[in-house]
N, C-alpha and C positions, 0 to 999 in steps of 0.2 A: 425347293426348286421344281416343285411338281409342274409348274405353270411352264418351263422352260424345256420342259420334256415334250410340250405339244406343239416347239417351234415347227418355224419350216425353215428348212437347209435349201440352200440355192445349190443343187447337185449338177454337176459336169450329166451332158446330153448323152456322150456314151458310157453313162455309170451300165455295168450290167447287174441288171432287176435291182430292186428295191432294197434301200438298207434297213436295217433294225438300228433307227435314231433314238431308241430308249434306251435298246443296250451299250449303246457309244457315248449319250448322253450318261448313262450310272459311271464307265470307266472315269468320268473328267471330274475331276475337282468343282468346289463351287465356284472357284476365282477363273477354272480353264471354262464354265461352261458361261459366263458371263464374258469373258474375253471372245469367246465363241461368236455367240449371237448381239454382242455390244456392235462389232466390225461386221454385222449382217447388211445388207442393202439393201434389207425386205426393210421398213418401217413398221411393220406391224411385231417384226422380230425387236426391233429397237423399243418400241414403246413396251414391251413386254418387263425387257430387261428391266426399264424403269417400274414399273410396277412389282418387283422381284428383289427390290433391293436392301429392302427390312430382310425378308425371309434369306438371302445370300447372307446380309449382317449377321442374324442367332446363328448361321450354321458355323460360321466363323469366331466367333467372341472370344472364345475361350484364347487365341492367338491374336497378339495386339499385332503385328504386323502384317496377318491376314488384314483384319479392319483396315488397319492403314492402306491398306492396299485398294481394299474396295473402296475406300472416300476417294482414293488417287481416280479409282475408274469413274467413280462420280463426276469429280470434275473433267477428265476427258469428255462423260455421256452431255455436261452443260453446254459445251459446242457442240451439239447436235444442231445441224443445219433446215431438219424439221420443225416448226413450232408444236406439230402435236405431240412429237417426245419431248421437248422440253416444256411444256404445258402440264406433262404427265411427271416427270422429275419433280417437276417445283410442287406438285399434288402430295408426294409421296417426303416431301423434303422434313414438313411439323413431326411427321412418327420417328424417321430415322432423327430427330434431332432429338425427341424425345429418348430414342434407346440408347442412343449417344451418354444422355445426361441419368439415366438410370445404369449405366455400364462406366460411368467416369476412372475407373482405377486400370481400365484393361485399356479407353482409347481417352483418356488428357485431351483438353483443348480440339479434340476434333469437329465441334461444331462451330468453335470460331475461324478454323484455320481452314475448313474444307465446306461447311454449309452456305456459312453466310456470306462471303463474298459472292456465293452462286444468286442468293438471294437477293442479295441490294444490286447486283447487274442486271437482272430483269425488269429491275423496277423499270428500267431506260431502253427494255427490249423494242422492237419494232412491232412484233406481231401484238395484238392486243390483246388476246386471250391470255399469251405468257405472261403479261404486266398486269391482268386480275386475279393468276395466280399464283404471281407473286407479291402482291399488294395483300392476300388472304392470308400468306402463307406467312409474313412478316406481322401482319397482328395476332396470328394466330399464335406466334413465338412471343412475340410480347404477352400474350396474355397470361400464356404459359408459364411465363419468369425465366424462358431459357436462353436469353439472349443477357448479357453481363452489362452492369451497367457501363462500365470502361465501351465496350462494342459496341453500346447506343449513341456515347458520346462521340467515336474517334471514325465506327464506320456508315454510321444509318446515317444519323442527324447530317456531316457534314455533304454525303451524297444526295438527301432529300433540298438539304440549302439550294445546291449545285442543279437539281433537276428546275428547282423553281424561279433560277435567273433570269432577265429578262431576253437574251437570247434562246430559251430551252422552246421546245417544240411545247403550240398551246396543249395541246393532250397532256401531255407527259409531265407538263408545269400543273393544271388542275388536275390531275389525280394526286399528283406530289402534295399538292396544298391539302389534300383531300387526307391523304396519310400522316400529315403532322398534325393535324388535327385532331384524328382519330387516337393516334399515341400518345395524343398529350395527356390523359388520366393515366395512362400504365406508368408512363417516364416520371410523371410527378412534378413538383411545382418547380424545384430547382433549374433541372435542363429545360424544360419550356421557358420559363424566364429566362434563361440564357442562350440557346439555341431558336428555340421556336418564335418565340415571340415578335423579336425585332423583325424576321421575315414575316410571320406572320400580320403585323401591323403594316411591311411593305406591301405583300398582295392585296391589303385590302382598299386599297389606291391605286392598282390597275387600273389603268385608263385604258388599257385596249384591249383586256381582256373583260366581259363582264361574266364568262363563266367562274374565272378565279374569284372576283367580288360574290357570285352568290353561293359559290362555295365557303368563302370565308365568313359570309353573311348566317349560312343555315348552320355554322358550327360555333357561332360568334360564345354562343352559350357556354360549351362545354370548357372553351379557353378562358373563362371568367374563374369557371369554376375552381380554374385548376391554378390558375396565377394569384388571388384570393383579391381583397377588395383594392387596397394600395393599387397595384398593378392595375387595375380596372379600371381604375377611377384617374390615375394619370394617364394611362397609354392609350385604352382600348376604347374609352366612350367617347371620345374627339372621331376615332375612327369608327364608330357605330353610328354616329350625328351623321356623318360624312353618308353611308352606305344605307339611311335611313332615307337620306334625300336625295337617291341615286337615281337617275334618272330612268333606266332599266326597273318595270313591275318588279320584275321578279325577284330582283335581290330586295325590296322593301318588302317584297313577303315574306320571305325570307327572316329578315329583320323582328315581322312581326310575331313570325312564330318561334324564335327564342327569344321572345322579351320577359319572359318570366324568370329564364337560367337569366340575364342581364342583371335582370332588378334584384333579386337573390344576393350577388355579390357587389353593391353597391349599399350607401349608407342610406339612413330614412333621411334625410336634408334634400342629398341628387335625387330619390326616389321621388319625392313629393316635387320639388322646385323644377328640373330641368326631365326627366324619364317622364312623367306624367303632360308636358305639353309636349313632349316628342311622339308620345301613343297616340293624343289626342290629333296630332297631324295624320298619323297610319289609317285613323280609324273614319277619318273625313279626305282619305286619298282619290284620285279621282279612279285609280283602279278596281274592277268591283274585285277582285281576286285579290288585293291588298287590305280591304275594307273587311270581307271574308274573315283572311287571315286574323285580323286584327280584333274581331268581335271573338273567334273562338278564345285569343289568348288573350281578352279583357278580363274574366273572371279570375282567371290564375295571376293576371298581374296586380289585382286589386288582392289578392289574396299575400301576396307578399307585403302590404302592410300592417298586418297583426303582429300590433307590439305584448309581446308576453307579459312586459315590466307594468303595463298601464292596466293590474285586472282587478283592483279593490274592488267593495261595494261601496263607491263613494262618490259624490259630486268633486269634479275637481275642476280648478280653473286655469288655464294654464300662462294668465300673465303673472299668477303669483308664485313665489319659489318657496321654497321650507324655510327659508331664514325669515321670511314672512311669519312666519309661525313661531305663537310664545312656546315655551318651553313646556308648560302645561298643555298646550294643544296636543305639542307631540306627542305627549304619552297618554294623552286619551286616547290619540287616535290609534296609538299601536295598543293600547289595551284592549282599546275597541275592534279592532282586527285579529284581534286573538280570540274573544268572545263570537263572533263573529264564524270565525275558522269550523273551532266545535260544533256550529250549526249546519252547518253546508252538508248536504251529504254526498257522496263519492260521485253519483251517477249524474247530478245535475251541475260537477265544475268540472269543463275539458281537462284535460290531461296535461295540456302543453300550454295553459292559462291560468299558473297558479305562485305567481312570484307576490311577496306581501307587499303591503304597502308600505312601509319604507324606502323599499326599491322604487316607488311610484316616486313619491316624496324626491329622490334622488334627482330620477333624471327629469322632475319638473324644477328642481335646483339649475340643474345642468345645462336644462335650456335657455334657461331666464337669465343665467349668472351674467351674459352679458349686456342684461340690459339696465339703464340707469332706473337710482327709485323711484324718479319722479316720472319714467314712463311708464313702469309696470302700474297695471290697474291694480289699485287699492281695495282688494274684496276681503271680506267679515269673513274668521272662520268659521262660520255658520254654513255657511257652505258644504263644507266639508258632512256628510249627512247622509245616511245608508238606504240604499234602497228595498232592502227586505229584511232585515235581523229587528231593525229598528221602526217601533211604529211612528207615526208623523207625530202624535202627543208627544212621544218621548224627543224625537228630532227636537220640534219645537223646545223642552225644556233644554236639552243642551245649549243650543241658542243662546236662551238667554241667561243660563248659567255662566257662558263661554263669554261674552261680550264683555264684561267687566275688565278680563284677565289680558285679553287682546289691546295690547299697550297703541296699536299701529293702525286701528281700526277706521275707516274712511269718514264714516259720520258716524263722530260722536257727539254727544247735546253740546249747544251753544252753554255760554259761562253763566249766563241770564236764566237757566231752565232749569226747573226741581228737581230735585231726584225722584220725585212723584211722577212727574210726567213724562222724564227718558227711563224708567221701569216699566215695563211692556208684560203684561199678563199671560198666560201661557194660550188662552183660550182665545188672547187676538195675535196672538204672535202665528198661530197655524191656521190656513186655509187651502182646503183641497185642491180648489182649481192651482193657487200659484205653487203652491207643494209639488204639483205633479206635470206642469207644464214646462214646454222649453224657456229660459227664459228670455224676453223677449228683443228683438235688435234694437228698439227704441233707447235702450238705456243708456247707451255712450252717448246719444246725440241728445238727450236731455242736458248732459253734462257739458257738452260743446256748445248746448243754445245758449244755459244757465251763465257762460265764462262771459260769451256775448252780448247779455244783459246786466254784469256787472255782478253776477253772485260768485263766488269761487267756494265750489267745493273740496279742491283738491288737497291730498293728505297733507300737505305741508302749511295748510292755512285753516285746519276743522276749526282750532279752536277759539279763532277770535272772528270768523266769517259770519256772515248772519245766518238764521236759523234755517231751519229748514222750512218751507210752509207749509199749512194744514195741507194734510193730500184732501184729494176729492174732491175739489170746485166743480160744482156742477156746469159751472159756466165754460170753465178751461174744459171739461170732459165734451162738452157738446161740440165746442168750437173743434176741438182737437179731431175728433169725428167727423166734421163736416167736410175737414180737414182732406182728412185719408179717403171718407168716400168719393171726392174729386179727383184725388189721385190715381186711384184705382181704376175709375171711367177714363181717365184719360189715359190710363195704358194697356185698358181690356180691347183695343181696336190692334193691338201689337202682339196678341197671346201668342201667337207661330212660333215668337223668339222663344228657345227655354230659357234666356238668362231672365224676360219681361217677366216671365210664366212665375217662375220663381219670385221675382221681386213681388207680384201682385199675391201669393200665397202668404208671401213676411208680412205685408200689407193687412191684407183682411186677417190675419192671426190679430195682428194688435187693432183693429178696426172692432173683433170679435171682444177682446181682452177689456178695454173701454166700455164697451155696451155690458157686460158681465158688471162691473165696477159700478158702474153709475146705477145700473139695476138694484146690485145691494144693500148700497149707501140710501136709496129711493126706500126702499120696504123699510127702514129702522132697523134693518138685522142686528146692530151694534154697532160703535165704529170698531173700523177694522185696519189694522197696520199692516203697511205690508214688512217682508224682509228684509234689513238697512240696506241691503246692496239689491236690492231691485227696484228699486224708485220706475214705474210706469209714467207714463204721458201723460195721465190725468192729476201728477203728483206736484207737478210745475206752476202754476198759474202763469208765468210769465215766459212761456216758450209756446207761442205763435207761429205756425207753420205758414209759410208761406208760397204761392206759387213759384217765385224764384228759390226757395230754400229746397224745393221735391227732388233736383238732382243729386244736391248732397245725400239728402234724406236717405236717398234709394242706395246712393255710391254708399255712406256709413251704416246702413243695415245690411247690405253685404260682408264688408267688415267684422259686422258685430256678429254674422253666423260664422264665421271662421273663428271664430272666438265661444262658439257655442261649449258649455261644459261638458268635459270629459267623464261618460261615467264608467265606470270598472263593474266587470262581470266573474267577481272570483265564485262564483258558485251558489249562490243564492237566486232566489226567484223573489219575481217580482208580485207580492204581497196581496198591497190591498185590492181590495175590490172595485174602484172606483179609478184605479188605471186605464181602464179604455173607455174611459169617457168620452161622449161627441167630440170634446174641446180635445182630446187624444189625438182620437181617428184623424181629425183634421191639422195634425200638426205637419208643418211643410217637414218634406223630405230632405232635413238639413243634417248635416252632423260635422266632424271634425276628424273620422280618422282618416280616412280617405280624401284625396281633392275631389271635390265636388262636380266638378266636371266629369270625372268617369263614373262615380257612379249615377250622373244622369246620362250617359251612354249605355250602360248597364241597365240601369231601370225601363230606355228606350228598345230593348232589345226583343219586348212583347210587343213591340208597336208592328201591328201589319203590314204597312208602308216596308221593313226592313224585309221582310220575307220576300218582297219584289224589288227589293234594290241593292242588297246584300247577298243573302242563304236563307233558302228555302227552309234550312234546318236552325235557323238562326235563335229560335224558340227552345231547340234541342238543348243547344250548347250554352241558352240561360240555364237552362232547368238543369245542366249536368255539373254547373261552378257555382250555383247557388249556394249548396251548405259551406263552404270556403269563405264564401264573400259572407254572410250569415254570422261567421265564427270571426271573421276579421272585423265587421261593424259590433259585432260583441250585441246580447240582448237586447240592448237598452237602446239600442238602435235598432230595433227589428220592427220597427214602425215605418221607415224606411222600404222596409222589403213586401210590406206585410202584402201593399197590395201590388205587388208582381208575383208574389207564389199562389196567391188566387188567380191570376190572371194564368197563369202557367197551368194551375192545377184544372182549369175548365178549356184546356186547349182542345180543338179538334185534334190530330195530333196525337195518336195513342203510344205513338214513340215519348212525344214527350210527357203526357201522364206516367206513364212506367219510368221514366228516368227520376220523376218527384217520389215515385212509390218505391222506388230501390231505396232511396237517401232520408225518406221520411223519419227512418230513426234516429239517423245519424243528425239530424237537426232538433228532433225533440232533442237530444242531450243538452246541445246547445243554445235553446232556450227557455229550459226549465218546465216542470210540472204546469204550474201558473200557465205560461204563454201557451204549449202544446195544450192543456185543453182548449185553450179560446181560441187559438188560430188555426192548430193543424188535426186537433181531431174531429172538426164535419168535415176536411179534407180527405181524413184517413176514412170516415164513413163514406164516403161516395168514390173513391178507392175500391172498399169493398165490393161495392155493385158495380165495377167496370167492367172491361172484357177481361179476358183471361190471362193477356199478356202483361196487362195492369196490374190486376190482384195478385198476381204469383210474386210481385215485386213487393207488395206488404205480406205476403204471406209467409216469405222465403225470412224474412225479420220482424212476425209477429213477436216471440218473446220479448223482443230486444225492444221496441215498441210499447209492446202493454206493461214493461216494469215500470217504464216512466208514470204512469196513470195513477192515480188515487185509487188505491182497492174499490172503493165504491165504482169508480168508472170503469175500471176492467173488469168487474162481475158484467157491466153492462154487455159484456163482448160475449158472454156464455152464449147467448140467445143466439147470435150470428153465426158463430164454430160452426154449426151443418149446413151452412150454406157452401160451406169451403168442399162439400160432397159433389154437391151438383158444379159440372163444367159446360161450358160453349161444346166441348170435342169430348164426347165418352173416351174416346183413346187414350186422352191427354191423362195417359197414369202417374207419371212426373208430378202432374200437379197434387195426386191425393197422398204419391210416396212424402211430397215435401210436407203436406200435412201430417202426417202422422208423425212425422222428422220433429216438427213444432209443439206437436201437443206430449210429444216427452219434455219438452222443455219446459211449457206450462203450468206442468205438473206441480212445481215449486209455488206455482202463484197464485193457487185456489186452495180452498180451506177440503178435506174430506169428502165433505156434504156435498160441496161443487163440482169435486171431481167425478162423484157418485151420478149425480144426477146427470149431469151435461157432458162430460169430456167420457164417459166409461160407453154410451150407446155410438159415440162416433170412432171406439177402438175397438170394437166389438165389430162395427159392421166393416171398419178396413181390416178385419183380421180374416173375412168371407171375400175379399178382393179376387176379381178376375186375373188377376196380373200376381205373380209370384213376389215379382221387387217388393208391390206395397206390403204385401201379407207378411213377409220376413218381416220389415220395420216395423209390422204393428205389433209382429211376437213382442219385439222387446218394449215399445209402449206399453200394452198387455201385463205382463210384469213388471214392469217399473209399475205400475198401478197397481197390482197385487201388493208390491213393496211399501209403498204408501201407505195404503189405505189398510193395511195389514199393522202397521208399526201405528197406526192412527188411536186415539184412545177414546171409550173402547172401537176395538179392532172388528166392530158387527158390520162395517162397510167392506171391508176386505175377505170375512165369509160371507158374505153376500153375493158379492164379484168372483169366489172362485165356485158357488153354487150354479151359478149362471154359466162359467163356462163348461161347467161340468154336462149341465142342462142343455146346452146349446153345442159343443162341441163334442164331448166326450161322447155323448150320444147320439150323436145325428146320423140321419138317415144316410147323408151321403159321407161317401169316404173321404175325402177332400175335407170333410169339416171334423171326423174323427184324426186323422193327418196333421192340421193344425192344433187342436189337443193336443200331441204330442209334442209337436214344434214350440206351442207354451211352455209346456211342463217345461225341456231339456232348456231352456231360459230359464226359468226361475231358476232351476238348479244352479247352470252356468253361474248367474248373478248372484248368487246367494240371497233371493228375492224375499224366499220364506228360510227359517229354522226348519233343519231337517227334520225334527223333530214335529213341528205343524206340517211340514209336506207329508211325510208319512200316517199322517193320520188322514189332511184333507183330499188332496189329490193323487198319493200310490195308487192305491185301494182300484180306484176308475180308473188309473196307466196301466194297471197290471193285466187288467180284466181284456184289453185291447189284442193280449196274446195270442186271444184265438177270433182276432176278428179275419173275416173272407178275401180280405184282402189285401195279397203281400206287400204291399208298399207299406202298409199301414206296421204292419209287423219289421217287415226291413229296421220303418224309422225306430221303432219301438224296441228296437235288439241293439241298434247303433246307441242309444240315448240310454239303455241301463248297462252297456256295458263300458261306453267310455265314459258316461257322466257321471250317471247313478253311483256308480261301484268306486269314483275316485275320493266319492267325500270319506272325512275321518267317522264320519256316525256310523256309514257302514261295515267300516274297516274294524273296528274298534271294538263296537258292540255286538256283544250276539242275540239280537233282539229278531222276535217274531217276523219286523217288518225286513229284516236282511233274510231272514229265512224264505218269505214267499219270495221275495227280488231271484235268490237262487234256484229255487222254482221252477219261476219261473223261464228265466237263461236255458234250464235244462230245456224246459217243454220249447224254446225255440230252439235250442239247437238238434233238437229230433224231428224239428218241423222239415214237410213235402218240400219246399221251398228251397232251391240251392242261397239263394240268396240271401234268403234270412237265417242257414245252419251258416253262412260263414260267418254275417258279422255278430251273430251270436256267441261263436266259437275262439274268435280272434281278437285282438284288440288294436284297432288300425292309430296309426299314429295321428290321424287327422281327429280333431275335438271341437272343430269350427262349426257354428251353428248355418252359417253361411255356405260351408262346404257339402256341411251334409244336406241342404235345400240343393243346389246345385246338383246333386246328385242324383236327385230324383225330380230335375227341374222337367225334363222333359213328359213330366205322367203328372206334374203337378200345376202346370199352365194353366 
């Protein structure tokens, strides 16, 4: 009650002289001296008291009817006709309810019966300050867990209903909305589904309020989270559609910026079908501030379709389902994914991308099971076919070992043909280009020409339909060409559209595919088969394109990229050498796991035009969702990306460079050794040479980075390490501390030799650092490099290294550099760097000799470091060897030393042993 001893008393005019209000304040009780100044008509006396009411509660506890007393005065103090004492009440209300609930056995129920009714009445206060704090002071209880779930139900919830009706004043209605929202994770799913909810789905239909709608709007998120997907998907996304096309900006911004918590608790069916053309309206709003919104929270929405279950290494198709599949297939392929498994290694499969394929197998059953046999496309497991464990030779003989056993398989030979002739040799069954390309949209609409011109291939007629004919007529290849190159002309005057854009890329792929075909067939290379389930355009003779036929054309190559194969990225890289092929680079930016629509939104977010019609930072916020979107297209799609993270990595824009250089590791992981050299290490080289605020972003995650590399490639990096010396800003010491930070981590990742050569001259010279921070962390690099190259065999690189510091430190001119000597040594020791046994022979010997160096600080360190480090190990303790004898020696000759400062900690033994402490100690002479 100290605080109440410095009121002011409202004294009668003829008091005579002055009272002593401390000594009248000690006479009164704590309950008389609160009744006191409670009934003051000073305000500043009244607001006191409220700030006093914990400290009145401990003087009390010990008597439960005191307490109850003072809760009693409590609520008398809540009509306070002031709002800044009750503003200051409700301030002070989370501690007393807290000491309430840590005092439970002396005052029972006193924070239901006496707090919270104070609390949920302010909600509806008039002054506005009192209703924010008590809007703070009710989450603050909620967070707490001090409020009973019975009390959420019977007094919060039904007065928050009651504040939000549509007679309630609009204030007091949107903050109300604003608090069911906010409690909806502490209360949990139960009472939000029963209390919150159905109001909740009301405000969001406000019609005459649109503060309530963008209130419900910007929280739309957290109520998904909390009601789980059922609830979402019946109640809440009719009312997100609703507020998505509200005619009010703001709540569609709103909208846009929790569409990521939206899509989160929804199924991937709503996610793809109906959430993905609802973004795509946000993101072509005519509001630039919704458009905004909409681009920052495209990367993260696109990021909620990474499906875990889809991550084999395998081609997959997804109109066939696993009952598709012989029985033999199956247990290849799960053999083969065990094989497979063993190969991977930890650093190049994500972490949250590693479910087998079986699972895959599952839920491509799951999605198919409803569709009839005769619609699922009839595809060869041949298909099925790894992109890294297994070479294309071997792919290839699977193939055709597989094809026999495959009872259901789409073309198999007519009843007229040899078995000579449907045996297919290994060495034509594999071809690089069609091995490693997507494959192409042309193939359904061969089959739809072929039905047109009376051939039927379909599975339920292979075996008595006519043959298939010889592929490769040069005359169908020409025609077929002539074909497409007039298509193409005729929709290159429409390029503006992205959907034309697109169409003309499908286009010249198989324009390109054809001219490759007829080239081969031209030279005699051999004839060449293709794969049974990819029949190209030039394999037809009798499917003629025509000018009226280029609609469908375009409409069913659509189609057939939506249908594009799924491949799985369980942790393997991708292999061969001849993967980025021209025919590669050039493959359209199609895929399957995303709608195709956002990630050409996505893709256009480097386009300049958006920086003037959108955000200027529009470029930022690709480069900062890229690894996301990266990790949900999965590798095998990182062709797709390739050329936006070059476009991003060469932005003016040094904000956005540094955003690619924070995350550059975090994407090597996820696309493998393979891809990270080709794509993003001359990224990370021109990285290196950028300004300062770039490179600290690779620098800050070189280890983490250079594991990914082939040892061959990160020797290459030794050369560059001392460039990371020189900065833009001499000041800029941060950036050499974080160097030396990284090349302790390094240490693991270079052989002895390497560390000797390259990594020891650039820990050497930050161990002579201007700046004290760097010089600590290079002690401990310094020694971790002793430890190395010491345990190294043989060990002539580690007496090397400690000759040198002995040479350069122990004896240097300045004291600062014999100072740092010592700051070594007491490391190595600390870390158990060297066997006592080798320190007492290499480096005592030159510590000791420092006893009688000129200058005390040097000795100080030198007294602190043999008396709390030196003297704890067991070698000294133990043995009574010559080298414990000079150590005592020595101790004496300092503790006789001129020096007050070095006879004490020579004398004493301070309980501080921190290497960091004892620098700090003598920070200010070692600056």
């Amino acid at each position: 009650m100290a605080d109440l001893s410095l009121l002011q008393e409202d004294l009668p005019e003829d008091a005579d002289g002055p009272l002593d209000f401390v000594s009248q304040d000690e006479m009164l009780t704590p309950l008389g001296r609160l009744d006191k100044y409670a009934a003051s008509e000073n305000i500043f006396n009244r607001q006191m008291v409220a700030r006093s009411l914990l400290d009145t509660l401990r003087e009390v506890c010990d008597d439960e009817r005191d307490c109850i007393a003072v809760l009693e005065r409590i609520s008398r103090l809540a009509d306070d006709s002031e709002p800044t004492v009750r503003a200051e009440l409700m301030e002070q209300v989370p501690h007393i309810a807290l000491f309430c609930q840590e005092n439970r056995p002396s005052i029972p129920y006193a924070f239901s019966k006496y707090l919270l009714p104070i609390v949920v009445r302010y909600l509806a206060d008039q002054n506005n300050q009192v209703r924010k704090t008590s809007q703070a002071a009710l989450l603050a209880l909620l967070e707490q867990e001090l409020i009973e779930r019975f009390d959420v139900e019977t007094k919060v919830c039904p007065v928050l209903i009651e504040l939000t009706a549509p007679d309630s004043n609009d204030d007091v209605k949107t903050e109300a909305v604003a608090i069911m929202c906010k409690m909806a994770p502490m209360v949990g799913k139960d009472i939000t589904e029963r209390l919150i909810l159905p109001r909740f789905c009301e405000m969001c239909c406000d019609c005459r309020m649109f503060h309530v709608r963008k209130v419900c709007a910007a929280n739309f998120g957290d109520i998904c989270s909390v009601v789980g997907q059922q609830a979402t998907e019946e109640m809440l996304l009719p009312r997100f559609f609703q507020l998505c096309s509200d005619n009010v900006w703001g709540v569609r911004k709103a909208c846009a910026e929790c569409f990521m918590a939206v899509s989160c608790a929804t199924c991937q069916e709503i996610r793809r079908t109906k959430l993905s053309a609802l973004f795509i309206n946000l993101i072509s709003d005519p509001s630039r501030w919704v458009r905004q919104a909409a681009f920052q929270s495209l990367g993260p929405f696109i990021s909620t379709f990474a499906n875990p279950s889809s991550s084999g290494q395998y081609f997959k198709d997804e109109g066939k389902s696993s009952e598709d599949l012989s029985a033999e297939d199956k247990d290849r392929i799960k053999d083969h994914d065990v094989e497979e498994e063993e190969q991977i290694r930890p650093e190049d499969a994500p972490s949250d991308l590693s479910a087998r394929l079986a699972s895959t197998l599952e839920d491509c059953a799951a999605e198919t099971s409803g569709s009839s046999a005769g619609d699922s496309a009839a595809v060869d497991s041949s298909l099925l076919c790894t992109l890294s464990s297994e070479s294309p030779q071997e792919a290839a003989s699977h193939e055709s070992d597989q094809e026999p056993a495959n009872s259901k398989s789409a073309f198999q030979p007519e009843a007229g043909t040899s078995s000579t002739d449907s045996t297919l040799l290994d060495q034509d069954l594999f071809n690089s280009f069609h091995f490693w390309r997507t494959p192409l949209p042309v193939i359904d609409i061969d089959v739809e020409l072929q039905q047109d011109s009376g051939e039927r291939l379909s599975p339920q007629k292979t075996g008595d339909g006519p043959g298939v004919p010889e592929p490769g007529s040069p005359s169908v290849t020409m025609a077929t060409r002539k074909e497409l190159e007039e298509m193409i002309e005729n929709l290159e005057p429409h390029m503006d559209d992205p959907d034309v854009k697109a169409q003309v890329e499908v286009l010249s792929a198989a324009l390109r595919a054809s001219s490759l075909d007829a080239h081969e067939e031209a030279s005699g290379a051999g004839q060449r088969s293709e794969l049974p389930d990819e029949l190209g355009v030039n394999e037809l003779p009798d499917c003629g394109v025509t000018p009226d036929t280029s609609v469908s054309l375009i409409s069913t190559a659509e189609e057939s990229m939506d249908a594009t194969p799924d491949y799985g990225h369980e942790g393997g890289d991708v292999t061969p050498s001849d993967s980025f092929s021209p025919e590669e680079e050039r493959r359209p930016k199609v895929q399957d796991v995303v709608p195709q629509a956002l990630l050409d939104q996505y893709l256009s977010m480097t386009d300049p035009s958006r920086a003037q019609t959108v955000d200027t930072e529009i470029a930022k916020h690709c480069a900062y969702s890229l690894p996301g979107v990266a990790l949900t297209l999965g590798r095998q799609n990182w062709h797709c990306l390739r050329e936006t993270y070059e476009t991003l990595a060469s932005d003016m824009q040094w904000k956005v460079r540094r955003t690619l250089a924070f995350s550059i590791h975090e994407l090597a992981v996820i696309l493998g050794d393979q891809l990270t050299a080709a794509d993003l290490v001359p990224i990370f080289n021109g990285f290196l040479k950028d300004l300062d605020e770039v490179r600290i972003g690779v620098l800050k995650h070189l280890h983490d980075f250079l594991k990914l590399l082939h040892i061959d490639k990160r020797r290459e990096y030794l050369y560059q390490l001392q460039e990371f010396l020189v900065t833009d800003n001499s000041r800029n010491w941060r950036f050499r501390a974080e160097l030396a930070e990284q090349l302790i981590l390094l240490l693991e990742l270079y052989s002895p030799r390497d560390v000797y050569d390259y990594l020891r001259p650039i820990a050497l010279n930050l161990c002579a650092d201007k700046v004290s921070s760097v010089r600590w962390i290079s002690y401990k690099l310094v020694s971790e490099m002793v430890k190395k190259l010491h345990t190294a065999s043989p060990p002539t690189f580690g007496v090397e290294l400690i000759n040198e510091l002995v040479e350069n430190f122990g004896r240097c001119p300045k004291w600062s550099g014999r100072q740092a000597f010592v700051f070594v040594c007491q490391t190595v020791i600390e870390d158990d760097c060297l066997p006592m046994d080798q320190f007492a022979v290499h480096l005592m010997p030159h510590l000791l000799t420092l006893a009688n160096d000129r200058v005390p600080n040097v000795r100080v360190l030198l007294a602190k470091t043999l008396r709390q480090t030196l003297l704890e190990k067991e070698y000294f303790l133990a043995s009574a060897s010559c080298h414990q004898e000079a150590v005592e020696q020595t101790i004496m000759a300092l503790q006789m030393d001129r020096d007050s400062d070095v006879k004490y900690f020579a004398s004493i033994h301070p309980s501080s042993t921190k290497i960091s402490e004892d620098a700090m100690s003598t920070a200010s002479s070692t600056y």
